[in-house]
C-alpha positions as CSV (number, residue, x, y, z in Angstrom):
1,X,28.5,55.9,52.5
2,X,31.9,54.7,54.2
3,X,31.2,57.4,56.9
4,X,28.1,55.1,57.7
5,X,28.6,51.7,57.1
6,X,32.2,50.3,56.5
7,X,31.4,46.5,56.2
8,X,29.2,46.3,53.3
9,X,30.2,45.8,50.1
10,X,30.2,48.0,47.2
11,X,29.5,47.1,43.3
12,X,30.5,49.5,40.7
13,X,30.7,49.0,36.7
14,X,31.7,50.4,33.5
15,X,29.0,52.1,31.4
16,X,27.2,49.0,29.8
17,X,26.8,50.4,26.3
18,X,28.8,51.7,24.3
19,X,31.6,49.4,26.0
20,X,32.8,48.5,23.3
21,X,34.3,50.3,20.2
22,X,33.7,50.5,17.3
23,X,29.9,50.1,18.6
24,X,30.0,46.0,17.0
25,X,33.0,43.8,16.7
26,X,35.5,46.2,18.4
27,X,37.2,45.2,21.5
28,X,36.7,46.1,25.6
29,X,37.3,49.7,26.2
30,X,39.4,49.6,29.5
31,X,37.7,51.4,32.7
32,X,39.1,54.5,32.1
33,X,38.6,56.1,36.1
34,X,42.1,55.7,37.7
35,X,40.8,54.4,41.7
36,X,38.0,52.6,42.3
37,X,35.0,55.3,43.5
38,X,34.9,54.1,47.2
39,X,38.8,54.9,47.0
40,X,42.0,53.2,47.8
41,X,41.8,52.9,51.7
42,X,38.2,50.4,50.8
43,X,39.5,47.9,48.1
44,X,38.5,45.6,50.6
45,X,35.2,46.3,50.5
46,X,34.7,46.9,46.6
47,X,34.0,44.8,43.7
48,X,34.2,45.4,39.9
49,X,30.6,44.2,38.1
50,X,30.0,43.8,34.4
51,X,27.6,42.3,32.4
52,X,28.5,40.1,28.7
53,X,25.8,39.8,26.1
54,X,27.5,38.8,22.6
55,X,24.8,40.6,20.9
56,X,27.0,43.5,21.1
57,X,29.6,41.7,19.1
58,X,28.3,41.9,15.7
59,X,24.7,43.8,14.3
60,X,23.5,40.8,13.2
61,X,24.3,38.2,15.9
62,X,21.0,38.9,18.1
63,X,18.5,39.5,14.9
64,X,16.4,36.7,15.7
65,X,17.0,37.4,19.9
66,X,20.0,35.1,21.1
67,X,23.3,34.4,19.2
68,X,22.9,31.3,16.5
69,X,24.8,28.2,16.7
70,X,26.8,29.3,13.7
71,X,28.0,32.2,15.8
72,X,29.4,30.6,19.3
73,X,32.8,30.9,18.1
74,X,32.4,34.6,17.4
75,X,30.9,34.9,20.6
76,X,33.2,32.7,22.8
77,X,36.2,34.6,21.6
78,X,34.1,37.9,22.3
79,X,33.1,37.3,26.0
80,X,37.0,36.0,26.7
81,X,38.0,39.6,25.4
82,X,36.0,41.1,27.4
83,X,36.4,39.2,30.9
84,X,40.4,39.4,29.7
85,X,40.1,43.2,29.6
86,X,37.6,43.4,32.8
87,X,40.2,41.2,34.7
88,X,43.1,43.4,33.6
89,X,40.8,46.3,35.2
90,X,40.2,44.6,38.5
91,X,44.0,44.0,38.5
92,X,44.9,46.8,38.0
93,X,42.4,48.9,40.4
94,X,42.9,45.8,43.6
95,X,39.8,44.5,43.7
96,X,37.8,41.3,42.7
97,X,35.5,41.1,39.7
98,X,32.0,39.4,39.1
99,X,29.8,39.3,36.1
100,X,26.2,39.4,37.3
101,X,24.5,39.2,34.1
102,X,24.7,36.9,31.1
103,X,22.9,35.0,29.3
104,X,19.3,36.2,29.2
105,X,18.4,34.1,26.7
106,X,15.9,31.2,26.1
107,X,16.1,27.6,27.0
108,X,17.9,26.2,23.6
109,X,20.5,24.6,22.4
110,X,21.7,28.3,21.0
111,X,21.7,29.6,24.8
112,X,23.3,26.9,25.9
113,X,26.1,27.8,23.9
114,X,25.7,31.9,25.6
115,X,25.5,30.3,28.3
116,X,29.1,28.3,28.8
117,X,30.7,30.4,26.7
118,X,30.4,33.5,29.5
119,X,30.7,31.3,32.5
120,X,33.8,29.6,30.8
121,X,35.5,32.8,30.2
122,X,34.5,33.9,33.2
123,X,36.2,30.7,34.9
124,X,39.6,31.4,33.1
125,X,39.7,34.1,34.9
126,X,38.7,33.0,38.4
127,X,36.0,35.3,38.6
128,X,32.7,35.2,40.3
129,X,29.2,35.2,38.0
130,X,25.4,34.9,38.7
131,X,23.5,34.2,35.9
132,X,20.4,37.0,34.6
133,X,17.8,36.0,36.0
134,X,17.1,33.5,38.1
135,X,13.2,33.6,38.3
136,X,10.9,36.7,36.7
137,X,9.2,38.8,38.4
138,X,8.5,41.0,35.7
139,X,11.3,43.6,35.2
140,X,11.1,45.8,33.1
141,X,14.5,46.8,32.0
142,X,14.5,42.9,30.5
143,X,13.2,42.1,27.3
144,X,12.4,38.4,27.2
145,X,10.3,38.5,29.9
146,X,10.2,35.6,32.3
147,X,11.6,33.0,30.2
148,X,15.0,34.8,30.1
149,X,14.8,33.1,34.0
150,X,15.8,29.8,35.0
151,X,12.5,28.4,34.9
152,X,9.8,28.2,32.4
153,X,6.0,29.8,33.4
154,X,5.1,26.1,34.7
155,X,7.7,26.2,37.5
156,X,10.1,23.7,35.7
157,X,13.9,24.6,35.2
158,X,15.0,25.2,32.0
159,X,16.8,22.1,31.3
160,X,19.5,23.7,29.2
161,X,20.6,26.6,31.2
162,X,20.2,24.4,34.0
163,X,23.1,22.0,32.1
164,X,24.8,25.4,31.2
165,X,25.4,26.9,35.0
166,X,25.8,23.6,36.3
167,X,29.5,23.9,37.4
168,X,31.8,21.8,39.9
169,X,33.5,24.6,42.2
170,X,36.1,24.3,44.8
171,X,35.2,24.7,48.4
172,X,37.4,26.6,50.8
173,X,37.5,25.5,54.5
């Protein structure tokens, strides 16, 4: 690709699943490849992606389809693990991280809770996010359908991820 085009960027990621050993409650396995794959002479041009769900933190969290408000501490201290261990990653390989899916839940109180407990972990890090999905369009590989988006089949946002995402952010100039 670099022989082609040398300005745009490139997004690699871990394997999504299993990520995380044992299968349920484990921790982040680090990367594991030693340079990133567009190689050490285009760290400039190379970010580390992942994804956090806290349904892989315990069999039982995502039995009903999003994590229950009894389980936002389990899954808060999950999803800082992982960013922790993702950042560590990025560190160590040169290159910035974003997390460009989370979430994926319904609008509730429950994914509110998903929601700022990714994009807060995600902040302690200073890393970059964009929340799964913003509008459907009827993907497949997603299993809520459209209402995982930010809006609800009517065309109105979802008023709790909307309170979720909804972030102050620095501006540089």
């Amino acid at each position: 690709m670099r022989a082609k085009d040398k300005t745009h960027f490139i997004f690699f990621e871990p394997s999504q699943f299993p990520d995380t050993l044992p299968f349920f409650g484990g921790y982040t396995l680090p990367l594991g490849f030693p340079e990133t794959p567009g190689g050490s002479e285009n760290l400039n041009v190379q970010v580390l992606n992942d994804h956090s769900y806290c349904c892989q933190a315990d069999p039982n969290v995502c039995a009903t389809g999003e994590p229950p408000l009894d389980t936002r501490e389990l899954c808060r201290a999950f999803h800082q693990q992982k960013v922790d261990q993702r950042s560590s990653d990025a560190k160590n390989l040169g290159v910035p991280m974003m997390f460009t899916e989370f979430g994926a839940c319904f609008d509730s109180l429950e994914c509110f809770y998903e929601i700022t407990n990714t994009a807060d972990a995600l902040e302690s890090a200073l890393a970059s996010w964009a929340y799964w999905q913003y509008k459907g369009f009827g993907d497949f590989t997603t299993t809520g359908g459209d209402l995982e988006g930010m809006y609800k089949n009517d065309g109105t946002p979802q008023e709790y991820k909307v309170k979720a995402v909804s972030r102050t952010y620095g501006v540089a100039y």
